[in-house]
ZADO-253289 format. One line per 10 residues: number of its first residue (from 1); their letters; for each residue x negated, y negated, z negated of N, C-alpha, C. Coordinates in Angstrom, 1 decimal. Atoms other than C-alpha are relative to their C-alpha. Layout:
<pts>
NUM> A> X,Y,Z,X,Y,Z,X,Y,Z ~ ...
</pts>
This chain:
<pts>
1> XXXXXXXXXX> 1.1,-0.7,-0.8,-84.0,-11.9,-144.2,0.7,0.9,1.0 ~ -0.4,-1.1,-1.0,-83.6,-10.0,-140.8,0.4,1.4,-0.4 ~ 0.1,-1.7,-0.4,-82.4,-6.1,-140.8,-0.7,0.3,1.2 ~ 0.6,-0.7,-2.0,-84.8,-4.3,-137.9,0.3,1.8,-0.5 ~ -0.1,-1.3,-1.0,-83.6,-1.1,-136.5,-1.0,0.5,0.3 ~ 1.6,-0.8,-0.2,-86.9,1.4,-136.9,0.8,1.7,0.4 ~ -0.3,-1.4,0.0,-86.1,4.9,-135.7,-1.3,0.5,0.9 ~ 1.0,-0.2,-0.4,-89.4,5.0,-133.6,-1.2,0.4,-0.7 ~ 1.3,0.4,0.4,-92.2,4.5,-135.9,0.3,0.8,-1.7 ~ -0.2,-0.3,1.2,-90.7,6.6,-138.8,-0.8,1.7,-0.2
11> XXXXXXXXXX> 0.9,-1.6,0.4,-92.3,9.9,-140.7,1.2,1.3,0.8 ~ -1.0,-1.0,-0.6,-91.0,13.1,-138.9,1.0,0.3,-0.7 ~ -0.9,-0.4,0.8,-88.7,14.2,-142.0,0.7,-1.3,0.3 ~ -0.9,0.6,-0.6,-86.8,11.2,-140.7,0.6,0.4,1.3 ~ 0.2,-0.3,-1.2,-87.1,12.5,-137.6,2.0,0.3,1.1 ~ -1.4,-0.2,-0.5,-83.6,11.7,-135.7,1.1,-1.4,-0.8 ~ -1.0,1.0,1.0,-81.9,9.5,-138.4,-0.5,-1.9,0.2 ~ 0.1,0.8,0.0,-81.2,6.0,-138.0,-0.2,-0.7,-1.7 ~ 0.6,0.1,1.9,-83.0,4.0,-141.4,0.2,-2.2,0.5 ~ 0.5,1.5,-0.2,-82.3,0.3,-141.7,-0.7,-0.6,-1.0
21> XXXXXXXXXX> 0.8,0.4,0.6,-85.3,-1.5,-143.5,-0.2,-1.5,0.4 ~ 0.5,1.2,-0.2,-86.1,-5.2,-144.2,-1.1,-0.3,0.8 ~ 1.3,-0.1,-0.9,-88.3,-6.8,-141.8,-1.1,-0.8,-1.0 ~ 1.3,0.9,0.8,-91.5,-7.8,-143.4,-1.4,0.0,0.8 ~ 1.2,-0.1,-0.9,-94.8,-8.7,-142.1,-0.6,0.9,0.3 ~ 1.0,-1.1,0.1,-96.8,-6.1,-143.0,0.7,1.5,0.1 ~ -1.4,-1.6,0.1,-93.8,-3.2,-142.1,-1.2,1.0,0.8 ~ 1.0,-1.5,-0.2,-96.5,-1.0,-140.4,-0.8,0.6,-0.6 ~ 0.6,-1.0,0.6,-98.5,-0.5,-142.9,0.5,0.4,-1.1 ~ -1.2,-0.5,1.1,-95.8,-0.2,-145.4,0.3,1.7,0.8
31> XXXXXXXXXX> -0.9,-1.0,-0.2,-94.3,2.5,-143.3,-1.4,1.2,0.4 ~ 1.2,-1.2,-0.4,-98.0,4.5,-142.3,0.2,0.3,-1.8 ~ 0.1,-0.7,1.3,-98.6,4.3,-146.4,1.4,0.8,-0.2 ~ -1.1,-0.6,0.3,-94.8,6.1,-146.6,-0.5,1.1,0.6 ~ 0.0,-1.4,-0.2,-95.7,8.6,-144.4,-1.5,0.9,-0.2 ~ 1.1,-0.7,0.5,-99.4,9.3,-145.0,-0.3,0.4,-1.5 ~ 0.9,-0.6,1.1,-99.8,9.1,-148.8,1.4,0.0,-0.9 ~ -0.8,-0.7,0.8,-97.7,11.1,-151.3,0.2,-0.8,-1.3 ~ 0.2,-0.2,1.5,-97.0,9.5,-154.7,0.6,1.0,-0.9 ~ -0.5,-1.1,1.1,-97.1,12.1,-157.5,0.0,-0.3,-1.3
41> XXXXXXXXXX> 0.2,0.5,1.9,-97.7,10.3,-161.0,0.8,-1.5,0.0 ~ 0.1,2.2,0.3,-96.3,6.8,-161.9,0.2,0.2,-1.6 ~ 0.7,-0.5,1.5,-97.5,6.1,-165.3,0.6,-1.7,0.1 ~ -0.9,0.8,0.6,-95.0,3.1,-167.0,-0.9,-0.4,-1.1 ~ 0.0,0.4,1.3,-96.4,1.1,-169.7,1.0,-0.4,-1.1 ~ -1.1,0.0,1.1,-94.2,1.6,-172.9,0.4,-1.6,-0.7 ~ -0.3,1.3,0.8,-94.5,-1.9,-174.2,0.4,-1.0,1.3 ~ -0.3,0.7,-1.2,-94.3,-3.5,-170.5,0.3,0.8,1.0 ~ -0.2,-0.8,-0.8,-92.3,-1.8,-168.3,0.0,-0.1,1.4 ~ -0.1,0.4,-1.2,-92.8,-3.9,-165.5,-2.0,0.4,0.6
51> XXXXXXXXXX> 1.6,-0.4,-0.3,-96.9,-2.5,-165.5,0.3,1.5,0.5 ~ -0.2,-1.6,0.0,-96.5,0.8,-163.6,-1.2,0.2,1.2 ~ 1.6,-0.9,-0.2,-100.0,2.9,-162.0,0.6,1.1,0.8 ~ -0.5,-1.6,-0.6,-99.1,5.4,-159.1,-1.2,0.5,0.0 ~ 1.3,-1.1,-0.3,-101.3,8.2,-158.5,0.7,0.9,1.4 ~ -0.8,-0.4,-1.5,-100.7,9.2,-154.6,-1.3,0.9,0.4 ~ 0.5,-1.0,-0.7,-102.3,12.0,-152.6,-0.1,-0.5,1.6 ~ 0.4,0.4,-1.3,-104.3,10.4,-149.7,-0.8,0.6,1.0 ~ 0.0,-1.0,-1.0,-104.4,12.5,-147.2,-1.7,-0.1,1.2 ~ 1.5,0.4,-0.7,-107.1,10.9,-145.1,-1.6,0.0,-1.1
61> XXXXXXXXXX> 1.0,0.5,0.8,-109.6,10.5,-147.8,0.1,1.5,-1.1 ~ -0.2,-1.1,1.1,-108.4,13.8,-149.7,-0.1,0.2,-1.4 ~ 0.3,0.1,1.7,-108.3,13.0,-153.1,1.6,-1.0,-0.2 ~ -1.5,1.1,1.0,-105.9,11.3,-155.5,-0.2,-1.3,-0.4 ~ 0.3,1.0,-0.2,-105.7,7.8,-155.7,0.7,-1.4,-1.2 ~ -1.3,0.5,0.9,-104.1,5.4,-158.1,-0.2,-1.4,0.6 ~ -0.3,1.4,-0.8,-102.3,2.2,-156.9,0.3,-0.5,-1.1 ~ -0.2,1.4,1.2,-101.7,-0.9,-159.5,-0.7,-0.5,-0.6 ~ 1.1,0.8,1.1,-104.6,-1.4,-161.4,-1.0,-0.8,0.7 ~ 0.9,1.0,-0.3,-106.4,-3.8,-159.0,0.9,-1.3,0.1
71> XXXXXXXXXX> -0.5,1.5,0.1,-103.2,-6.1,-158.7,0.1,-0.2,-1.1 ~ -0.5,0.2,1.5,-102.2,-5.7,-162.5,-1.0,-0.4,-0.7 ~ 0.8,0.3,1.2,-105.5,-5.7,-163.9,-1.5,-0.8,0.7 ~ 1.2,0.7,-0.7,-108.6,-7.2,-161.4,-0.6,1.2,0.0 ~ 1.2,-1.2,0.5,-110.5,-3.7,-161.8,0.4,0.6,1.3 ~ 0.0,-1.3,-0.6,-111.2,-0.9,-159.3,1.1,0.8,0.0 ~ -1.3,-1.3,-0.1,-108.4,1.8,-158.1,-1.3,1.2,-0.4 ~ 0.6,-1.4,0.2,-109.3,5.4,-159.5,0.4,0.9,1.0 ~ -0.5,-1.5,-0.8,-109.7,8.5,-157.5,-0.6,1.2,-0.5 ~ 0.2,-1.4,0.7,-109.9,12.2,-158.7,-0.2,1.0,1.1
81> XXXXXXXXXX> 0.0,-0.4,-0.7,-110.8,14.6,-156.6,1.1,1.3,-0.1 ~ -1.3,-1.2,0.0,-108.2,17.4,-155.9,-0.2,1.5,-0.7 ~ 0.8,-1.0,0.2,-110.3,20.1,-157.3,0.1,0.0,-1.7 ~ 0.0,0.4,1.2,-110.4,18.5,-160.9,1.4,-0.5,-0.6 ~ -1.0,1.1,-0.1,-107.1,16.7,-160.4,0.9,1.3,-0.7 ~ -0.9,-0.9,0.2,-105.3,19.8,-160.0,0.1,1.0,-1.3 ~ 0.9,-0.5,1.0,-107.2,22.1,-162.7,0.8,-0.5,-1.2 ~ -0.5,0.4,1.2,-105.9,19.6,-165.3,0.9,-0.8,0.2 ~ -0.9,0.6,-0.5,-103.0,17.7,-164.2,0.5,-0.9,-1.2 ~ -0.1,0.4,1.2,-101.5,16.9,-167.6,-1.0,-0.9,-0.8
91> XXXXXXXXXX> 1.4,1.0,0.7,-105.1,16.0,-169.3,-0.2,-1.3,1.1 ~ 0.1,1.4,-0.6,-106.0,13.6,-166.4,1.7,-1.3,0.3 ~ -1.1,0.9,0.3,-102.5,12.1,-166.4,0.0,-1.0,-1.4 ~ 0.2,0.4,1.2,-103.3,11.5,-170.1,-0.8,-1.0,0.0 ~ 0.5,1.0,0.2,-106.0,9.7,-169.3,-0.2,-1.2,0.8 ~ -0.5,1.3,-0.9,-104.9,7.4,-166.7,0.7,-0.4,-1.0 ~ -0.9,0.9,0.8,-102.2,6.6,-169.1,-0.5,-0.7,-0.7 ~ 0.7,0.8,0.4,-104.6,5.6,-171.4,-0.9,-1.1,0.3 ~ 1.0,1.5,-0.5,-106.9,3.5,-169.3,1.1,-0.8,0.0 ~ -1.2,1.2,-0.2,-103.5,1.8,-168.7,0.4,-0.6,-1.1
101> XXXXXXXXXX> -0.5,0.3,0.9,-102.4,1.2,-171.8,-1.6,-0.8,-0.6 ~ 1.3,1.1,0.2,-106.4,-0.1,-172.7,0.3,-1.2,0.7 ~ 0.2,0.9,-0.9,-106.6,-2.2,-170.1,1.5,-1.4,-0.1 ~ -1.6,0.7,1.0,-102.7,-3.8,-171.4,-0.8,-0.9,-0.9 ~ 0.2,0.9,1.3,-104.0,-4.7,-174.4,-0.9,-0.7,0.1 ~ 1.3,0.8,-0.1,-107.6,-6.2,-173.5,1.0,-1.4,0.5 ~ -0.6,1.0,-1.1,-105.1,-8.3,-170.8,1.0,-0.4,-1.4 ~ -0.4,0.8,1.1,-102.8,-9.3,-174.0,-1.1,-0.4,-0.9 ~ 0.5,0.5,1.4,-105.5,-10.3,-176.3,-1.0,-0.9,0.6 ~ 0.4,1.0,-0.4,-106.8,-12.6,-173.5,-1.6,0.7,0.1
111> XXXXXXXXXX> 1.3,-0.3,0.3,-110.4,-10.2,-173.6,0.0,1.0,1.4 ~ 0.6,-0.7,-1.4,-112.3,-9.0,-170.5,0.2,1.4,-0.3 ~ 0.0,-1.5,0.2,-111.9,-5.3,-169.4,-1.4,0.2,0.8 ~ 0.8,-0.2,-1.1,-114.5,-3.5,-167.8,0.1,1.5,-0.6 ~ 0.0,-1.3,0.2,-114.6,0.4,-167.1,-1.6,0.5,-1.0 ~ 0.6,-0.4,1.2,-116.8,2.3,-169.5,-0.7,1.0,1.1 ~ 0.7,-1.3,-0.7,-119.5,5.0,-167.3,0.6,1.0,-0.5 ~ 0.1,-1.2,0.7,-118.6,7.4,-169.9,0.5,-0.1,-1.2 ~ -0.8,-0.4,1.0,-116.2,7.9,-172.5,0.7,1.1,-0.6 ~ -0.2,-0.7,1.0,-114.7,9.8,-175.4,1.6,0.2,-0.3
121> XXXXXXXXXX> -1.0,0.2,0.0,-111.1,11.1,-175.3,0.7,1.4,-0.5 ~ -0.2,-1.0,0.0,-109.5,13.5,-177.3,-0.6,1.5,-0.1 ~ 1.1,-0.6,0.5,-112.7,15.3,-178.1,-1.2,0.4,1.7 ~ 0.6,-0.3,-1.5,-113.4,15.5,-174.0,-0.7,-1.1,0.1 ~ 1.0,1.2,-0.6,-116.2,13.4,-172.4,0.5,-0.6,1.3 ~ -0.2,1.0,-1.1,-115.4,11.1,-169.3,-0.9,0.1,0.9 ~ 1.1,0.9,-0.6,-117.3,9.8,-166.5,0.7,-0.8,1.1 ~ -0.9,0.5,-1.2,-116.2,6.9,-164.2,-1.0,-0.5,0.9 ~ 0.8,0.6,-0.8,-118.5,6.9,-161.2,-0.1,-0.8,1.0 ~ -0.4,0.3,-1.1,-119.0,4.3,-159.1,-0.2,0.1,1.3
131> XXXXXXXXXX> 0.1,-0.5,-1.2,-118.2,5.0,-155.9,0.6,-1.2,1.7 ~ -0.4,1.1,-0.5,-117.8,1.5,-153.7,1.3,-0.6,-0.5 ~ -0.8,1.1,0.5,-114.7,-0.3,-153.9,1.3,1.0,-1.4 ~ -0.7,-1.1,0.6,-113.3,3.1,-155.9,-0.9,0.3,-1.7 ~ 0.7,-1.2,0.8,-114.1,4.7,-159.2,0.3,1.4,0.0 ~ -0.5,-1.4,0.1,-114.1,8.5,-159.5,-0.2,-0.1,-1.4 ~ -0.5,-0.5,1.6,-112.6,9.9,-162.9,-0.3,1.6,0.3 ~ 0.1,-1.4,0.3,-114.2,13.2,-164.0,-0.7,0.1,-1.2 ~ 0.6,-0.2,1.0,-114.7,15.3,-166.5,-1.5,0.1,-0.1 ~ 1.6,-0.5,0.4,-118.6,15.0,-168.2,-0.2,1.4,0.4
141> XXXXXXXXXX> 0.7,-1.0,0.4,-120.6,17.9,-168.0,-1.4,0.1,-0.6 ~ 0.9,0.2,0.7,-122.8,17.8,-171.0,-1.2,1.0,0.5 ~ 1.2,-0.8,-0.4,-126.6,18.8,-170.3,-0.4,1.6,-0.5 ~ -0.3,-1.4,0.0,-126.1,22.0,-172.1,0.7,1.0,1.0 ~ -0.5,-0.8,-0.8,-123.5,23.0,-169.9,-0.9,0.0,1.3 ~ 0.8,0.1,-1.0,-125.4,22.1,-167.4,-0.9,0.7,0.1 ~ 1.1,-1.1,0.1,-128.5,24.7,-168.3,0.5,1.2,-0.1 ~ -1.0,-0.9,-0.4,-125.8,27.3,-168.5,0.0,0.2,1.5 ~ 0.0,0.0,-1.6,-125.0,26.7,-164.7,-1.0,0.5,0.7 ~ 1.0,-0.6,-0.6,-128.4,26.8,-164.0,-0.5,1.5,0.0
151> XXXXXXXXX> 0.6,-1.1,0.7,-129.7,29.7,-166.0,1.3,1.6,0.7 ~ -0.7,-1.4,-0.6,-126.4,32.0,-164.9,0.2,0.0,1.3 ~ -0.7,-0.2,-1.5,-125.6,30.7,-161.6,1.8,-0.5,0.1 ~ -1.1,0.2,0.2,-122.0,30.0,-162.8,0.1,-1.0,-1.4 ~ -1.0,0.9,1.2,-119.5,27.2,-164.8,0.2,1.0,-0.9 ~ -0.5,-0.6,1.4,-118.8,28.9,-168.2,1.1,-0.5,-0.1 ~ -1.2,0.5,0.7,-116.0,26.5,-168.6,1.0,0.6,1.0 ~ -1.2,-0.5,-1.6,-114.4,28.5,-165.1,0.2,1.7,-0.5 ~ 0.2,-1.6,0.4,-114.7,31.9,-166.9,1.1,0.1,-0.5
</pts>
């Protein structure tokens, strides 16, 4: 395959440096996804290490985003919003890893996956809403907490 000579079309922190990259079809949007969206998580499956889930910071759409699980598994990409993402970094890392590792094993045992509205993890509630070709991952807020909010004006769980 060709080497092309890119020093035009590269992210500013290149900015000066000659970078030689394979030519491939689709080298522009390879090279916008490099400089527009961040990956911060890649989440490895322990039994298959060739299954890996980024979680990138898409700047245009402002939330977090995870890449693999529509080529690996036929299902929806997740997004978190930055606000929840951040808040619990660790917990939702946790539970990406787990959808991943579910969604593994459904795909070894030959049995359909499909996301769950609302699930049970670790004594925390879920919710995966859909949101067109996306799901959003957040935490529940049971209807109790919910009459809290109302009744004070304020989250209890932010106190």
């Amino acid at each position: 395959m060709d080497n092309l000579l890119a020093t035009d079309k590269l992210p500013s922190h290149f900015s000066g440096k000659r970078v030689r990259i394979k030519k491939l079809k689709n080298l522009e949007i390879q090279e916008k996804e490099m400089s527009e969206n961040k990956t911060l998580l890649r989440l490895q499956n322990q039994e298959k290490p060739d299954q890996v889930v980024e979680l990138y910071w898409d700047g245009d759409r402002g939330r977090f985003i995870t890449r693999g699980l529509r080529h690996l598994f036929n299902v929806k990409e997740i997004f978190i919003t930055p606000e929840d993402f951040l808040a619990n970094l660790q917990e939702y890392a946790s539970v990406l890893y787990w959808l991943l590792e579910s969604m593994s094993t459904a795909d070894d045992l030959n049995l359909p996956f499909a996301y769950q509205d609302e699930f049970t993890l670790r004594g925390k509630t879920y919710r995966l809403l859909d949101e067109g070709n996306y799901k959003q991952l957040t935490e529940s807020t049971s209807l109790q907490e919910m009459g809290e909010v109302a009744e004070h004006g304020t989250d209890s769980r932010k106190s």
